[in-house]
OpenMM code with the backbone's topology and positions (N, CA, C; nanometers):
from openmm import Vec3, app, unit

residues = "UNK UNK UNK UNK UNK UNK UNK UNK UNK UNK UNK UNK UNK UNK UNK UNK UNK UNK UNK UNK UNK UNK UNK UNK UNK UNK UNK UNK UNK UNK UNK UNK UNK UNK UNK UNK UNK UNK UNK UNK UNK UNK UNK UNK UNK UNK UNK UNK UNK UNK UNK UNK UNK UNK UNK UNK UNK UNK UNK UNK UNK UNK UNK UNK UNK UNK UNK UNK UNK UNK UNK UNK UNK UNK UNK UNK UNK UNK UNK UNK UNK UNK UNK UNK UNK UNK UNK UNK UNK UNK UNK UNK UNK UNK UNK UNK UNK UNK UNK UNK UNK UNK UNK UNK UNK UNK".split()
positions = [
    Vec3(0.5245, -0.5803, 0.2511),
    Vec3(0.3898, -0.5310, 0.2696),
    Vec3(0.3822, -0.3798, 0.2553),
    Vec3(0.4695, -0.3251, 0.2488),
    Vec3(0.5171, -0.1522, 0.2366),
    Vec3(0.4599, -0.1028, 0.1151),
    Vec3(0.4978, -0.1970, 0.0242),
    Vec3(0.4259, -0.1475, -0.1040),
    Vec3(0.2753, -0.1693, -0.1730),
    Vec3(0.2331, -0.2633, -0.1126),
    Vec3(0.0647, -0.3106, -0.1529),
    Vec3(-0.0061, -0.1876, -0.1154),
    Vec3(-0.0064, -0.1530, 0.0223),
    Vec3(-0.0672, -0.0131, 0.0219),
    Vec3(-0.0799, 0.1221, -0.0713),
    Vec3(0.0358, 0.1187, -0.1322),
    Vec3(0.0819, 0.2331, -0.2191),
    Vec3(0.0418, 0.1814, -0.3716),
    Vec3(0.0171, 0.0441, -0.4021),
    Vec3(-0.0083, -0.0155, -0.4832),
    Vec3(-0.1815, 0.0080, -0.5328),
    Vec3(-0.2024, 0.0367, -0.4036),
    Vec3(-0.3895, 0.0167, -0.4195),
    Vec3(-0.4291, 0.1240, -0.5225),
    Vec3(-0.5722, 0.0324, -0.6177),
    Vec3(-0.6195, 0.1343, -0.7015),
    Vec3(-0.7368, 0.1671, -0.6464),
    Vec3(-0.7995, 0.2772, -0.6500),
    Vec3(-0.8851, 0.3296, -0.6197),
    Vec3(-1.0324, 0.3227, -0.7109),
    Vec3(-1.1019, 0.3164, -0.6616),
    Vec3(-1.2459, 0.2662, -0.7362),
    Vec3(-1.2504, 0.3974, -0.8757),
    Vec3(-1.1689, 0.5409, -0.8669),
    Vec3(-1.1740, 0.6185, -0.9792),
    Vec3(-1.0502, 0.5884, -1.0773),
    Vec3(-0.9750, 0.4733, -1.0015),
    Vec3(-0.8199, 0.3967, -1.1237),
    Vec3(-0.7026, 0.4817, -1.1127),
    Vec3(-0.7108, 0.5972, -0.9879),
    Vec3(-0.5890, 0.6145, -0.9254),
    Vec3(-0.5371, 0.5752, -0.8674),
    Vec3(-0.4348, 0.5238, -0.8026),
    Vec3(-0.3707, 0.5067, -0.6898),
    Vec3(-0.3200, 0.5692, -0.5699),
    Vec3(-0.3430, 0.4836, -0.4642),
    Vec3(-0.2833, 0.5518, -0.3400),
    Vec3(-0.1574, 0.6301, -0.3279),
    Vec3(-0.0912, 0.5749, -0.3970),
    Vec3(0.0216, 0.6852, -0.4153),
    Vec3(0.0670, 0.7160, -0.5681),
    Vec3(-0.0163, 0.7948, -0.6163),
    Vec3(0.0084, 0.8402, -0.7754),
    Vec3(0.1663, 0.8570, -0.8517),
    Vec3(0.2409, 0.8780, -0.8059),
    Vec3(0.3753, 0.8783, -0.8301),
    Vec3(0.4086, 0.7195, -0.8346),
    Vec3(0.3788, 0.6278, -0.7755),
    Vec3(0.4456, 0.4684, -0.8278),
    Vec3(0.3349, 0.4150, -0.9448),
    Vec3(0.1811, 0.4906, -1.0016),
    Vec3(0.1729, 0.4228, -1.0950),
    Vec3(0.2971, 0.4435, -1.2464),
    Vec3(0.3376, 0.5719, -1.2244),
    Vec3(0.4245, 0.6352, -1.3381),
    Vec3(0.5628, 0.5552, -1.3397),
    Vec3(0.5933, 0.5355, -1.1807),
    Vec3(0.7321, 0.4321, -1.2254),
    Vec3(0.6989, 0.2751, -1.2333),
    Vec3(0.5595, 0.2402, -1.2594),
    Vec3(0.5401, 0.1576, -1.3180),
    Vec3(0.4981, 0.1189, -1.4601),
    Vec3(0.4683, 0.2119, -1.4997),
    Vec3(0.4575, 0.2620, -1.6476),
    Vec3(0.5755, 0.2881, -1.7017),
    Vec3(0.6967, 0.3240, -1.6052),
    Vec3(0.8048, 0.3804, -1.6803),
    Vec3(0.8639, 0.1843, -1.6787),
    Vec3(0.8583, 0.1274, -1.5691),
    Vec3(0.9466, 0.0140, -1.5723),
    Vec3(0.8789, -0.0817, -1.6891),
    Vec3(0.7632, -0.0638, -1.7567),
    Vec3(0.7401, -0.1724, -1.8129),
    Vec3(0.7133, -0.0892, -1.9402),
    Vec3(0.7994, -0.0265, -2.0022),
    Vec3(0.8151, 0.0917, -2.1378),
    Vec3(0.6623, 0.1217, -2.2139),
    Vec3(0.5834, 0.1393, -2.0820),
    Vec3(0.4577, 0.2002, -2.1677),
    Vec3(0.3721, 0.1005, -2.2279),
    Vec3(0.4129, -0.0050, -2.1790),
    Vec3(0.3140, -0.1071, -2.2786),
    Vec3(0.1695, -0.1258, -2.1837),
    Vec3(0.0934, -0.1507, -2.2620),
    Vec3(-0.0559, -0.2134, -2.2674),
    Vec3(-0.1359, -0.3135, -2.2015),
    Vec3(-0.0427, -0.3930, -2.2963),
    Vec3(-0.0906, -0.5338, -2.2686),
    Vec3(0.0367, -0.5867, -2.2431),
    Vec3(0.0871, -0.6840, -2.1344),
    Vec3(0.1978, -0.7685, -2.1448),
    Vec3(0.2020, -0.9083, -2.0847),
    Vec3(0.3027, -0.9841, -2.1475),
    Vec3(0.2846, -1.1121, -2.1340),
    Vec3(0.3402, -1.1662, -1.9415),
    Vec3(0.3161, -1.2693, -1.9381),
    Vec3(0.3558, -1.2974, -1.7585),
    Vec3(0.5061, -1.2354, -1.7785),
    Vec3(0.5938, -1.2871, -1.8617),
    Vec3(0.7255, -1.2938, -1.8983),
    Vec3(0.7530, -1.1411, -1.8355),
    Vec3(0.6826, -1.0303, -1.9338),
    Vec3(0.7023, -0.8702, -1.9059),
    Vec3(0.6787, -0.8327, -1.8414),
    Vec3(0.5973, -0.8929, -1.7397),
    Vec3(0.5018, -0.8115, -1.5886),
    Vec3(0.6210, -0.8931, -1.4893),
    Vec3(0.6779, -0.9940, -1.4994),
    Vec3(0.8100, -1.0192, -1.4293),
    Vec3(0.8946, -0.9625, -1.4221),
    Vec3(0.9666, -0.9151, -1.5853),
    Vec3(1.1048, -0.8305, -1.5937),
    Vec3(1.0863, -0.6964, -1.5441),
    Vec3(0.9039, -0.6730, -1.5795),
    Vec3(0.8569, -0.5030, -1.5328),
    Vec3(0.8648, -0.4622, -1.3531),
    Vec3(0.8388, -0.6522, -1.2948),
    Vec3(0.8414, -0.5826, -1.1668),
    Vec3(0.9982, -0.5876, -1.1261),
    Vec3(1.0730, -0.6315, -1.2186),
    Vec3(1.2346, -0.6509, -1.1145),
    Vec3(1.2539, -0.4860, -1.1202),
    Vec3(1.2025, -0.4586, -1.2294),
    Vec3(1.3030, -0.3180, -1.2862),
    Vec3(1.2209, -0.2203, -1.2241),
    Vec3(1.0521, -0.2461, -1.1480),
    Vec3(1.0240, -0.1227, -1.0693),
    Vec3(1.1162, -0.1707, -0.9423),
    Vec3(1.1274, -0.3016, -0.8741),
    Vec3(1.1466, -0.3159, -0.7551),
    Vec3(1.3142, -0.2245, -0.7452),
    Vec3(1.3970, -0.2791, -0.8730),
    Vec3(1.4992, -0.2058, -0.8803),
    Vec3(1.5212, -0.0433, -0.8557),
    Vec3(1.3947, 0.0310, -0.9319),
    Vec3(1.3596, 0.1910, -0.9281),
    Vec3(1.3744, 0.2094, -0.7634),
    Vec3(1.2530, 0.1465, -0.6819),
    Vec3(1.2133, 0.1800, -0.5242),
    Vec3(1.3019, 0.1044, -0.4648),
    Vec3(1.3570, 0.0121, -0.4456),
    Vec3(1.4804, -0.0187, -0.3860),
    Vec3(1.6228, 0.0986, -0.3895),
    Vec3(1.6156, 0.1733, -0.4669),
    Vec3(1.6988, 0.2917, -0.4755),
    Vec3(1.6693, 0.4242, -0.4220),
    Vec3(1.5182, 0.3968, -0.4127),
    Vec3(1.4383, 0.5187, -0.3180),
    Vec3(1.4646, 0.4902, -0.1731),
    Vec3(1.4502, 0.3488, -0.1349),
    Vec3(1.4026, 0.3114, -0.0265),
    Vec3(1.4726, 0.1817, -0.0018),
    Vec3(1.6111, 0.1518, 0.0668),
    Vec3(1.6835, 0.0172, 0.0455),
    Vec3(1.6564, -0.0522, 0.1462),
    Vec3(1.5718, -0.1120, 0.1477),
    Vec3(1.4981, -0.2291, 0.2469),
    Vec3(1.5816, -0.3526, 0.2127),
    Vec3(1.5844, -0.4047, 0.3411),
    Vec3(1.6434, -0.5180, 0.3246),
    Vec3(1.5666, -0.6096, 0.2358),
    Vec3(1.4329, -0.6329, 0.2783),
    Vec3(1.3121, -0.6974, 0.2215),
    Vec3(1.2990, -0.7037, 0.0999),
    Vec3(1.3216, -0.5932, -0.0244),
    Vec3(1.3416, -0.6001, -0.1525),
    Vec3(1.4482, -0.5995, -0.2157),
    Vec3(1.5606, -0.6150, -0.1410),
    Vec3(1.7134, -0.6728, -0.1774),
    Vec3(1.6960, -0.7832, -0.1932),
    Vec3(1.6362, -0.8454, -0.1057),
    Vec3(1.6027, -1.0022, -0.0785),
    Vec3(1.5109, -1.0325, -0.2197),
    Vec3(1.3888, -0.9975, -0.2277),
    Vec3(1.2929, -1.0508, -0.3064),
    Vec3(1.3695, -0.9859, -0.4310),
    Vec3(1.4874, -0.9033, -0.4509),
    Vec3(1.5270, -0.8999, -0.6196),
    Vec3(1.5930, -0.9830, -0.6096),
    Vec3(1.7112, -1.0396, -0.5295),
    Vec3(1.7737, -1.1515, -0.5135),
    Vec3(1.7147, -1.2722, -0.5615),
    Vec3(1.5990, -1.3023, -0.4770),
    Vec3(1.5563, -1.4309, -0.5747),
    Vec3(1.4619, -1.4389, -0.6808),
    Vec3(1.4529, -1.3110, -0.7398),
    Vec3(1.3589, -1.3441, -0.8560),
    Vec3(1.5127, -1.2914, -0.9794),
    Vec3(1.5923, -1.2439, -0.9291),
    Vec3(1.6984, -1.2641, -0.9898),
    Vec3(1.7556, -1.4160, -1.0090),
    Vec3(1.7574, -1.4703, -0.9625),
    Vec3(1.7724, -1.6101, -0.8829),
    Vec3(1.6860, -1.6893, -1.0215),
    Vec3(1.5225, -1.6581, -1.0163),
    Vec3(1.4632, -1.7522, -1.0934),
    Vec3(1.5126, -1.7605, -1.2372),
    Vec3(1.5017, -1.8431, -1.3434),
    Vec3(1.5343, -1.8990, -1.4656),
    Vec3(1.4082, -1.7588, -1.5611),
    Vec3(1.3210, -1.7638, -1.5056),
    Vec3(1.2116, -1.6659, -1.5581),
    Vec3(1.0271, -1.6773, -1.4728),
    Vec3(0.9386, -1.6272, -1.5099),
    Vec3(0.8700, -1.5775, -1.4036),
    Vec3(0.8003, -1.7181, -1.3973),
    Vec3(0.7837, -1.8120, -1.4626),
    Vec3(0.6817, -1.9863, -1.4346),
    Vec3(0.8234, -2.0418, -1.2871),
    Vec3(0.9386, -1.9563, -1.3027),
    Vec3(1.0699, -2.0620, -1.1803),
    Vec3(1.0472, -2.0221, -1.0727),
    Vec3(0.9286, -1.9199, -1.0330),
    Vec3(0.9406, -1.7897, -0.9138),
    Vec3(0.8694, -1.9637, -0.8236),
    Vec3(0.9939, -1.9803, -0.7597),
    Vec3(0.9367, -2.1309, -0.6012),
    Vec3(1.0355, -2.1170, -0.4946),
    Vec3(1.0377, -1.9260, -0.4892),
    Vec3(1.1255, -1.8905, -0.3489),
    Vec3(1.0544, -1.8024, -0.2655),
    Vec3(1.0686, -1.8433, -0.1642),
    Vec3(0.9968, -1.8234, -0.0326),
    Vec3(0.9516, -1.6545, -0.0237),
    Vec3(1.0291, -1.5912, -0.0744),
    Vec3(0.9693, -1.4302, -0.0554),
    Vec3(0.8750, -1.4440, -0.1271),
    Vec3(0.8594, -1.4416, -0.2680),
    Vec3(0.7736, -1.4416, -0.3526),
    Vec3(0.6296, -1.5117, -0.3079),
    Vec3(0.6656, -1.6600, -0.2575),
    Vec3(0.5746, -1.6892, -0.2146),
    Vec3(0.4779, -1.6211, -0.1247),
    Vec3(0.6017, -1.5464, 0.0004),
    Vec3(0.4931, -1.4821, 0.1399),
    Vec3(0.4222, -1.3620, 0.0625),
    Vec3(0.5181, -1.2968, -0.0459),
    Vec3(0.4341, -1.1957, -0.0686),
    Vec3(0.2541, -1.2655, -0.1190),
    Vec3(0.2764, -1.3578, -0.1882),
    Vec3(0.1455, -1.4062, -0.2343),
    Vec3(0.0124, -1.3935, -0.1528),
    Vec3(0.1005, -1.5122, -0.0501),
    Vec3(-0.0038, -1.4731, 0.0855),
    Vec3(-0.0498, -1.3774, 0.1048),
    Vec3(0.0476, -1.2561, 0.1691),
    Vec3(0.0031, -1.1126, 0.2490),
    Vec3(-0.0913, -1.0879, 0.1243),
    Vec3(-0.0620, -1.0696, 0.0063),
    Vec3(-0.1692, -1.0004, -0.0834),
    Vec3(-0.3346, -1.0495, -0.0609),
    Vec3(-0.3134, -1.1848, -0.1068),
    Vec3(-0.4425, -1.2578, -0.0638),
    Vec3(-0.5295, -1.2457, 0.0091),
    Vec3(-0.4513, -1.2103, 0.1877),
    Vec3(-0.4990, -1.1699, 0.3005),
    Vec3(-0.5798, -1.0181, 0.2793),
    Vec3(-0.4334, -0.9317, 0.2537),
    Vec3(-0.4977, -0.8145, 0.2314),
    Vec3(-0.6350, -0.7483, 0.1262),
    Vec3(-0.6391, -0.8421, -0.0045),
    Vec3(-0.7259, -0.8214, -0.0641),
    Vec3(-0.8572, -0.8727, -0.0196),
    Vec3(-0.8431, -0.9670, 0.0942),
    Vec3(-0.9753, -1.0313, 0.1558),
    Vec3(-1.0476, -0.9158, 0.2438),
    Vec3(-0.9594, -0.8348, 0.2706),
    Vec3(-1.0472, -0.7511, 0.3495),
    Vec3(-1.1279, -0.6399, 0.3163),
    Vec3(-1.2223, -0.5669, 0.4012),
    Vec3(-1.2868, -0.5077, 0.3174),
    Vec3(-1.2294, -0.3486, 0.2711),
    Vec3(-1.2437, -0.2843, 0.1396),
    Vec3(-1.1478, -0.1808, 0.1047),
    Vec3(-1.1318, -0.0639, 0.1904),
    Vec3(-1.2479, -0.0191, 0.2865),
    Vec3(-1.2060, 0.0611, 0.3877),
    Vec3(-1.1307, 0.0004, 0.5317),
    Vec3(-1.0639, -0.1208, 0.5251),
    Vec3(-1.0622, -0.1409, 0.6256),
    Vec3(-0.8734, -0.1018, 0.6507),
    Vec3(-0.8704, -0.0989, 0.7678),
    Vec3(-0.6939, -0.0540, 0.7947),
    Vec3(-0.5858, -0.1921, 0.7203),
    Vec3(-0.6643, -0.2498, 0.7711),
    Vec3(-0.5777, -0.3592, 0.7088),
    Vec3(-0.5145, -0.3768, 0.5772),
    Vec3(-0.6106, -0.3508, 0.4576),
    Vec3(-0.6540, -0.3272, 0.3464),
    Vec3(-0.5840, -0.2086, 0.3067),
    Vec3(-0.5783, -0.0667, 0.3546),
    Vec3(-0.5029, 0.0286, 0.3400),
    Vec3(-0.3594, 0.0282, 0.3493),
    Vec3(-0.3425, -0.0277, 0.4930),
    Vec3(-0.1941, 0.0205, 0.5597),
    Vec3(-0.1700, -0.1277, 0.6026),
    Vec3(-0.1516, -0.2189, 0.5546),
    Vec3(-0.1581, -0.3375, 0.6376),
    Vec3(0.0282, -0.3548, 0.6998),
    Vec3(0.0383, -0.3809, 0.7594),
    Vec3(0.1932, -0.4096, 0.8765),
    Vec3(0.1973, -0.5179, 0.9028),
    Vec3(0.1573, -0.6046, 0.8625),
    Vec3(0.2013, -0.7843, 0.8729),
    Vec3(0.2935, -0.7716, 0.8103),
    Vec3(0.3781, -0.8524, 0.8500),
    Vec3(0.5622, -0.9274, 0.8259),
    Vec3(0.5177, -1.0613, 0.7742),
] * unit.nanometer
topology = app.Topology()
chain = topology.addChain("A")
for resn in residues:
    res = topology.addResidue(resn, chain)
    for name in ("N", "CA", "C"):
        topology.addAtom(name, app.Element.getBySymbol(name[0]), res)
């Protein structure tokens, strides 16, 4: 949940934390448009970038099993999944709300 916050775009298409849209641009070589396939390999290789910033157990784990999957249609492991959830949750709320910003659910 550490990273959805920092993830958020802002109604002007910045982000909350402007420095991870660039290492997300850098992990997925500048492309445009990409297929599910590339927005998979793009997130191992940001999670890989911030896992080196920041070695959480939590994204050891979730590279572990998306390392784990065959490719991004195999992702049917439990991190992946919770992250689904928390997002869901968090995007339900409304955009000023704390939750929505900074949310701290596990």
């Amino acid at each position: 949940m550490s990273l959805l916050p920092s993830m958020l775009f802002w109604d002007d298409k910045s982000t909350a934390d402007p420095a991870i849209w660039g290492e997300w641009v850098e992990a997925i070589n500048n492309k445009k448009k990409l297929t599910k396939q590339e927005a998979f390999n793009g997130m191992i290789k940001f999670l890989e970038m911030y896992y080196m910033l920041a070695p959480y157990s939590y994204i050891k784990t979730l590279l572990d099993e998306m390392y784990s999957a065959k490719n991004c249609d195999d992702i049917q492991v439990s991190t992946v999944k919770q992250w689904n959830i928390h997002l869901k949750e968090v995007l339900l709320e409304p955009k000023d709300s704390k939750v929505y910003l900074w949310s701290t659910r596990e």
